[in-house]
C-alpha positions in Angstrom: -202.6 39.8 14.1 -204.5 36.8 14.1 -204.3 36.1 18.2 -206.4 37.7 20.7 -205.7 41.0 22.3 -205.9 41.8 25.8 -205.0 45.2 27.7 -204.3 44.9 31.4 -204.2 48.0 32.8 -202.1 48.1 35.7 -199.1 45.1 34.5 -196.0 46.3 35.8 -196.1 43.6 38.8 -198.3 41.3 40.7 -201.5 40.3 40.3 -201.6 42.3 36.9 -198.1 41.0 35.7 -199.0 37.5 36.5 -202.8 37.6 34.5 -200.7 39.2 31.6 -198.1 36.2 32.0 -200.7 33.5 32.0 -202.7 35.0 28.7 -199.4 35.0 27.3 -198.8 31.5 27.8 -202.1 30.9 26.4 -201.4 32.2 23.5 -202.6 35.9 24.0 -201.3 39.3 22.8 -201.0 41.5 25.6 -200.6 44.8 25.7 -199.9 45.7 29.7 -199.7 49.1 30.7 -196.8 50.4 34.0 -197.1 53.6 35.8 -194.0 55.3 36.0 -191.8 55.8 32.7 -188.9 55.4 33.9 -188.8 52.3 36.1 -187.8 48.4 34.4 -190.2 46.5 35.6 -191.1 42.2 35.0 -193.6 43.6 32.4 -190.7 44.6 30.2 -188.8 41.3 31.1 -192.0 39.5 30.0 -192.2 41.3 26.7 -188.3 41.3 25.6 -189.2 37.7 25.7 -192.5 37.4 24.0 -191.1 38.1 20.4 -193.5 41.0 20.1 -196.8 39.7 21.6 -196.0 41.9 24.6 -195.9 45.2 24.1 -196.2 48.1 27.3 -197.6 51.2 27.4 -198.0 54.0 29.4 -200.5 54.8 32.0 -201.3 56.1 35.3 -204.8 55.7 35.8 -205.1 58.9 38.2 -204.1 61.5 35.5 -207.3 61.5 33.5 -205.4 63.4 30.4 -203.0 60.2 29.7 -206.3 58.3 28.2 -206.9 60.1 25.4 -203.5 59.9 23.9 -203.7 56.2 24.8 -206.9 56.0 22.9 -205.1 57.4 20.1 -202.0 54.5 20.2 -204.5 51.8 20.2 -207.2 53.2 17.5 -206.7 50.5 15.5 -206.4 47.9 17.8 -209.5 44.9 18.9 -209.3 44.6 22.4 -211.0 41.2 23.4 -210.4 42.2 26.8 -209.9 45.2 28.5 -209.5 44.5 32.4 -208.1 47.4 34.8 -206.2 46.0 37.9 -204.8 49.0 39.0 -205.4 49.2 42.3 -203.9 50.8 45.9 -204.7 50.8 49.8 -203.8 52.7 53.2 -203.5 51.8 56.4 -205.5 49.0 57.1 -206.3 49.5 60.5 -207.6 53.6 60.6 -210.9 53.6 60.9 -212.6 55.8 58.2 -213.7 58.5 60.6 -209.8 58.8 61.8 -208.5 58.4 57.8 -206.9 61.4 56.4 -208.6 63.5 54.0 -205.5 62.9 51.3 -205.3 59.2 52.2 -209.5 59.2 51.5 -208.9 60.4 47.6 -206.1 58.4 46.6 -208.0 55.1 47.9 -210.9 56.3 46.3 -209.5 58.2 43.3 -207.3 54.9 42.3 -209.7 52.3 42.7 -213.3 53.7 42.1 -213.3 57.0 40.1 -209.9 56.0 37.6 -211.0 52.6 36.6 -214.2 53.7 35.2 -212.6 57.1 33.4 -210.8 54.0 31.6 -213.6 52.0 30.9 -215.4 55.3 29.8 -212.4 55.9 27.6 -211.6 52.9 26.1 -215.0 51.3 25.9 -215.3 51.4 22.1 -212.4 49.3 21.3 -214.2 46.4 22.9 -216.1 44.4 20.5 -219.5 43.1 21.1 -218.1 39.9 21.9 -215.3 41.2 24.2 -214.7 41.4 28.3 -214.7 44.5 30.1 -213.4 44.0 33.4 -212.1 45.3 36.8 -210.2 44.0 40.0 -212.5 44.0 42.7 -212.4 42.3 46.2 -214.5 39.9 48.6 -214.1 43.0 51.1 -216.1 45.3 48.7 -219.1 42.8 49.2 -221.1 44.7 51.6 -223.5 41.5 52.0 -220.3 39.6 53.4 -218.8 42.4 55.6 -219.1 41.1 58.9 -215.8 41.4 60.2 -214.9 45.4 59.5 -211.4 46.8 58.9 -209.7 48.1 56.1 -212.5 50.7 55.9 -211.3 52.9 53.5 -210.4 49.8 50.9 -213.6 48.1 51.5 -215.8 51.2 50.3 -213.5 52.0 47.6 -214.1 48.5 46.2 -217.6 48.7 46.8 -217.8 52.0 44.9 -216.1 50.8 42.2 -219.0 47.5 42.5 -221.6 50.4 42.0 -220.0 52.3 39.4 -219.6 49.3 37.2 -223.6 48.4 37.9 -224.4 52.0 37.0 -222.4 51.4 33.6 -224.2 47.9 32.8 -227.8 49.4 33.3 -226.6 52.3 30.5 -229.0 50.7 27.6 -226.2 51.5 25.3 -224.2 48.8 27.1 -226.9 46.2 27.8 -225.6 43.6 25.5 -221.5 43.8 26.8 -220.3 41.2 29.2 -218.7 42.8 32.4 -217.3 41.7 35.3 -215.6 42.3 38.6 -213.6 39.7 40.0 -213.1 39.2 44.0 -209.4 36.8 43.7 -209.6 36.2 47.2 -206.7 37.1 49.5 -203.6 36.8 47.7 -200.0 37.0 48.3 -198.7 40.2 46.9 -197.8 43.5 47.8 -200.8 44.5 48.7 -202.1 41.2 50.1 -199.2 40.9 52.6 -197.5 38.0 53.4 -199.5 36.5 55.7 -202.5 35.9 52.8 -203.5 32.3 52.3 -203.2 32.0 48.6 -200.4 32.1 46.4 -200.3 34.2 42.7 -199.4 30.9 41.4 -202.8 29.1 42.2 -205.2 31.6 41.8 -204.1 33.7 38.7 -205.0 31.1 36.3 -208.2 30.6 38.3 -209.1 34.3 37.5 -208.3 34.0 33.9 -210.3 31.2 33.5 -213.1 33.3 34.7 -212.3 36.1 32.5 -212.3 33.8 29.4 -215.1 32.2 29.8 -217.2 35.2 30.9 -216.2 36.7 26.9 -219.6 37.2 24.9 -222.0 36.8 28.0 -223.8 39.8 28.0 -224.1 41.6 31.7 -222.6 42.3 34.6 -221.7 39.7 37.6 -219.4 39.9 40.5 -217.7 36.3 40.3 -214.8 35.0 42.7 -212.0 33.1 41.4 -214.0 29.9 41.1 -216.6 31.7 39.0 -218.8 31.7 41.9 -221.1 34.6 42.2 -220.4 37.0 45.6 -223.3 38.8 47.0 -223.1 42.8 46.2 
């Protein structure tokens, strides 16, 4: 295998399907990884047509004890980059206080805690001159929180902001080149309809970013532009 190898975890559909589409059309192996087992999604419809450069796995990032058997599948695989994009939300407009208790973990469970149980887990099949990376937000910048909302979200992003800084100032991972990306607010799912910027302009923005952040050692929280945002 002679191409480059990324694993997006978190690929089944938008944001993650479309950064798996556009390394593919760059020339990337990909393998992308969908939750539920059972489910067609456009992952698989990307890689019946990708004459074996897509290949999908298995993950859900919330049951710790899929990672290790995951680790064993991919042994003997490089992976240039390893970027988690798995991500959820709840009600936008409960405050935290109001929030329920099971609403609080899954937010925070999905996008803090499980992202960095994958980095933990799959760290060593990043090269030295590899990306580790995660899907973060503008509204986990607590510098630029000025206008509130989405409580829960916001905090979960920022935790996840603070785990990944916690992981770059390890001395054993000085030298790796990390990043978490803020895409801006996106039409998707998640991003609703009424979001300003479309998958189609902005996900080849963000993989720009990712490539060229490869073999820069440290940690920055970059937009889709490659501009830094403030913690």
């Amino acid at each position: 295998m002679t191409e480059p190898t990324a694993l997006i975890v978190g690929a089944s559909r938008g944001l993650g399907h479309a950064i798996a589409t556009e390394l593919f059309d760059r020339g990337w192996h990909v393998i992308g990884t969908v939750r539920d087992t059972t489910a067609r999604t456009p992952l698989h419809d990307l890689a019946d047509r990708s004459g074996g450069r897509v290949e999908v796995e298995h993950l859900d990032i919330t049951e710790p004890d899929q990672l290790p058997p995951l680790h064993e599948r991919l042994a003997h695989r490089r992976l240039d980059v390893l970027f988690i994009n798995a991500g959820t939300t709840n009600n936008p407009q409960t405050p935290v206080g109001e929030v329920s208790t099971a609403d609080f973990v899954d937010v925070m469970v999905t996008n803090a805690l499980s992202p960095m149980r994958v980095v933990e887990a799959l760290r060593d099949l990043v090269p030295p001159d590899g990306l580790i990376g995660a899907m973060s937000s503008g509204q986990g910048s607590i510098a630029n929180n000025t206008a509130g909302s989405r409580e829960v979200y916001r905090g979960s992003k920022a935790a996840l902001n603070m785990f990944m800084r916690s992981f770059a100032a390890r001395p054993a991972e000085a030298e790796r080149a990390l990043v978490v990306i803020a895409p801006g607010w996106i039409r998707t799912a998640l991003g609703g309809p009424d979001a300003p910027f479309t998958m189609e302009e902005t996900v080849p923005l963000v993989v720009d970013v990712l490539l060229a952040k490869r073999g820069k050692p440290g940690l920055e929280f970059l937009d889709r532009n490659g501009e830094t945002v403030p913690w």
